[in-house]
TIVO-2410 file (N, C-alpha, C; in nm, 3 decimals):
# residues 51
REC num residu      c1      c2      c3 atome chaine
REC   1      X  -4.938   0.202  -2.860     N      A
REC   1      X  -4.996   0.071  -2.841    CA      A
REC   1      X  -5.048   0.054  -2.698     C      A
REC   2      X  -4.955   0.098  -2.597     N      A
REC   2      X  -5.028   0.094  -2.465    CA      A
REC   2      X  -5.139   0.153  -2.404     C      A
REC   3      X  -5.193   0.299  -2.512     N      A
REC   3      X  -5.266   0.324  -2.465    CA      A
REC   3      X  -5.419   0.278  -2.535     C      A
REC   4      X  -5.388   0.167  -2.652     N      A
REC   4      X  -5.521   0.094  -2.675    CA      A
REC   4      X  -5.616   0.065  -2.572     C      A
REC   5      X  -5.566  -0.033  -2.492     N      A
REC   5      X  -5.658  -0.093  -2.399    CA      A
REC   5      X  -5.748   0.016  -2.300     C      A
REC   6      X  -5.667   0.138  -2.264     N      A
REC   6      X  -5.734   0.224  -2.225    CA      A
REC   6      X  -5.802   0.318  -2.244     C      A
REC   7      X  -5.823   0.297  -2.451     N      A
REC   7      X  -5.947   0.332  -2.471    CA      A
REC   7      X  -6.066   0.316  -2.443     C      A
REC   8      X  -6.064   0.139  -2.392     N      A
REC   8      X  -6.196   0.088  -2.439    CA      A
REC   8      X  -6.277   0.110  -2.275     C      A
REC   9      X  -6.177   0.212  -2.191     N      A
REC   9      X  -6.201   0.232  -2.058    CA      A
REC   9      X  -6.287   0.361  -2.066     C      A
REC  10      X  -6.285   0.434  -2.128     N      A
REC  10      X  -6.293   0.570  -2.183    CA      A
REC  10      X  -6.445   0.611  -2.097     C      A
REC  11      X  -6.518   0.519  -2.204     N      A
REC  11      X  -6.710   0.519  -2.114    CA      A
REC  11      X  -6.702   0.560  -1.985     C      A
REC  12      X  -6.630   0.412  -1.985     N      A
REC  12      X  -6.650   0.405  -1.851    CA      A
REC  12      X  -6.597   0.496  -1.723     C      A
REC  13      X  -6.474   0.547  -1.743     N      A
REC  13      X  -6.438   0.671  -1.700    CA      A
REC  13      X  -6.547   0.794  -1.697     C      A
REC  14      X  -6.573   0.828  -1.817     N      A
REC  14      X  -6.675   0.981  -1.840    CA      A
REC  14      X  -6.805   0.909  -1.761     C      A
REC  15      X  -6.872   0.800  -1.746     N      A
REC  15      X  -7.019   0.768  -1.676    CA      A
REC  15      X  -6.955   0.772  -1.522     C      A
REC  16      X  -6.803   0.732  -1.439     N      A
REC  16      X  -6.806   0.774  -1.336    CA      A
REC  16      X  -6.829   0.645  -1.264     C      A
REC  17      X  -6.805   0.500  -1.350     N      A
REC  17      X  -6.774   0.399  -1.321    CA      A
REC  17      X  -6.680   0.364  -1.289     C      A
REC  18      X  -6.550   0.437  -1.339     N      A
REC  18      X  -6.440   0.382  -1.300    CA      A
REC  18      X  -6.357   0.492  -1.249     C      A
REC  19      X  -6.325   0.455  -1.105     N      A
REC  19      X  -6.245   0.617  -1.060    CA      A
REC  19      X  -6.115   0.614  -1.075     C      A
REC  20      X  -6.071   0.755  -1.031     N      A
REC  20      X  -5.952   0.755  -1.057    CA      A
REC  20      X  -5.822   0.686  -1.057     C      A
REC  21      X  -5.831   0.694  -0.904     N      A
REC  21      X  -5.730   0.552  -0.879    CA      A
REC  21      X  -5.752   0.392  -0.994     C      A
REC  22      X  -5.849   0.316  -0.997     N      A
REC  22      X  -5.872   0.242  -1.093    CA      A
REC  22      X  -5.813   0.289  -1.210     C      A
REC  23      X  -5.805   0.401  -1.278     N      A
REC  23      X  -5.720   0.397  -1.377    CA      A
REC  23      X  -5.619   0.444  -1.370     C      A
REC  24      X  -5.555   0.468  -1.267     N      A
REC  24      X  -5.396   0.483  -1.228    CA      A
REC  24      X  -5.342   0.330  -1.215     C      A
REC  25      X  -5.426   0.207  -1.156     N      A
REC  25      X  -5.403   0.104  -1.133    CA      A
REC  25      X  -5.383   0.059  -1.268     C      A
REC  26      X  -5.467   0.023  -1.362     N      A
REC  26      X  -5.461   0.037  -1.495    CA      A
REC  26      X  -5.311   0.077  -1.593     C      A
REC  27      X  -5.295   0.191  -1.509     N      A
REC  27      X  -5.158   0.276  -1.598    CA      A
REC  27      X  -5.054   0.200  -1.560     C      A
REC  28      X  -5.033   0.183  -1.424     N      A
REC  28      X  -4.920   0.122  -1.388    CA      A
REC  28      X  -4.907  -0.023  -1.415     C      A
REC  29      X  -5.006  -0.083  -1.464     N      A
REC  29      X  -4.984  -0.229  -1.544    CA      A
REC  29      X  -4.988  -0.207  -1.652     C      A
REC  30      X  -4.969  -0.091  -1.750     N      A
REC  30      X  -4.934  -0.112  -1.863    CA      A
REC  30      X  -4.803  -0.048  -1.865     C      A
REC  31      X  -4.782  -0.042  -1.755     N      A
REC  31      X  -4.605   0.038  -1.758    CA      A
REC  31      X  -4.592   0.170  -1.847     C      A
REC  32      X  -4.666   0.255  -1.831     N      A
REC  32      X  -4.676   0.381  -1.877    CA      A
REC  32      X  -4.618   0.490  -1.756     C      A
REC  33      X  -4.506   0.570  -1.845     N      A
REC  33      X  -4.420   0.660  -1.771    CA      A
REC  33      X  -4.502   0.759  -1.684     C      A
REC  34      X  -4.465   0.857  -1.607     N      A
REC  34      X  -4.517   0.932  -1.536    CA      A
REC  34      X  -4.531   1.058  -1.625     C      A
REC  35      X  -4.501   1.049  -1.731     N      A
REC  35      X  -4.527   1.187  -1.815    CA      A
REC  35      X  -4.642   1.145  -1.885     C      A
REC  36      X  -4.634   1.002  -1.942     N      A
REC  36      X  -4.763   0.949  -2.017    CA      A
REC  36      X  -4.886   0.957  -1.923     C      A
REC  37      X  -4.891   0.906  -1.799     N      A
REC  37      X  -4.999   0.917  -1.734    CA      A
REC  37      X  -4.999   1.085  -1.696     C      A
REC  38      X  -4.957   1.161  -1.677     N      A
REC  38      X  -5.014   1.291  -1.688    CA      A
REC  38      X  -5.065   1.371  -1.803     C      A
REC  39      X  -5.009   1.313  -1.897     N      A
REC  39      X  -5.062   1.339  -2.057    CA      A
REC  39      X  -5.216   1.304  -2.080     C      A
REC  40      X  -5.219   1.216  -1.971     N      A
REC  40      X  -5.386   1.102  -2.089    CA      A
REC  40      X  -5.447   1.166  -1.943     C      A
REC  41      X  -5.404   1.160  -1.828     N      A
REC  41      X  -5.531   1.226  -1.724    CA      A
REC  41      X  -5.591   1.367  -1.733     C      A
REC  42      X  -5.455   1.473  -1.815     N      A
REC  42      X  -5.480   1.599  -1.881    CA      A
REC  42      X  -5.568   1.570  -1.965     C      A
REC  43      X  -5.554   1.499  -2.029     N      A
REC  43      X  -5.643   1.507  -2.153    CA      A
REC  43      X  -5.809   1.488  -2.097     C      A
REC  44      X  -5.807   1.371  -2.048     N      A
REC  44      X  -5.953   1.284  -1.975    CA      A
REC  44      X  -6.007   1.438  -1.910     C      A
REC  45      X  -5.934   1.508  -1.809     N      A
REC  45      X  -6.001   1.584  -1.720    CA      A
REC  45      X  -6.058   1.725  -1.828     C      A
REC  46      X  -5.961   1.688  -1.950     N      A
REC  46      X  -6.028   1.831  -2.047    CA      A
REC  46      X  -6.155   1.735  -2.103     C      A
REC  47      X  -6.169   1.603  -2.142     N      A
REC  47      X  -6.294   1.578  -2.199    CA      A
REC  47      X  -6.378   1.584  -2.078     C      A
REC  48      X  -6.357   1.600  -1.986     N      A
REC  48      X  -6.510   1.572  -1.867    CA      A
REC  48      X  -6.514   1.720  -1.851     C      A
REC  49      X  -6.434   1.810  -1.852     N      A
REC  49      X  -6.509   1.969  -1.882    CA      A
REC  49      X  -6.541   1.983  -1.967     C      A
REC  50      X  -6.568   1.905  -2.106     N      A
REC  50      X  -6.644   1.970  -2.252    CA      A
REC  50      X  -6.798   1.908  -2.209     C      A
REC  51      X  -6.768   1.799  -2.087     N      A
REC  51      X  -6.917   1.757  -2.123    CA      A
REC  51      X  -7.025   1.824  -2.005     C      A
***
């Protein structure tokens, strides 16, 4: 469920609108663990090498 809202960030991440920190800021107001936020930034940094 917490990581809904930071779908709809997704774009905006891959166009390079929203940097990193901004969505660390993001993570830590949805109270997402330090394993979750290395999970979803792993993931993000594998979709910006497919593109």
């Amino acid at each position: 469920m917490k990581y809904i809202s930071l779908l709809f960030l997704i774009p905006e991440i891959l166009s390079g609108r929203i940097t990193k920190e901004q969505l660390l800021d993001e993570m830590v107001k949805l109270g997402l663990t330090e394993e979750e936020k290395n999970e979803l930034l792993k993931s993000l940094q594998d979709e910006n090498n497919k593109v």
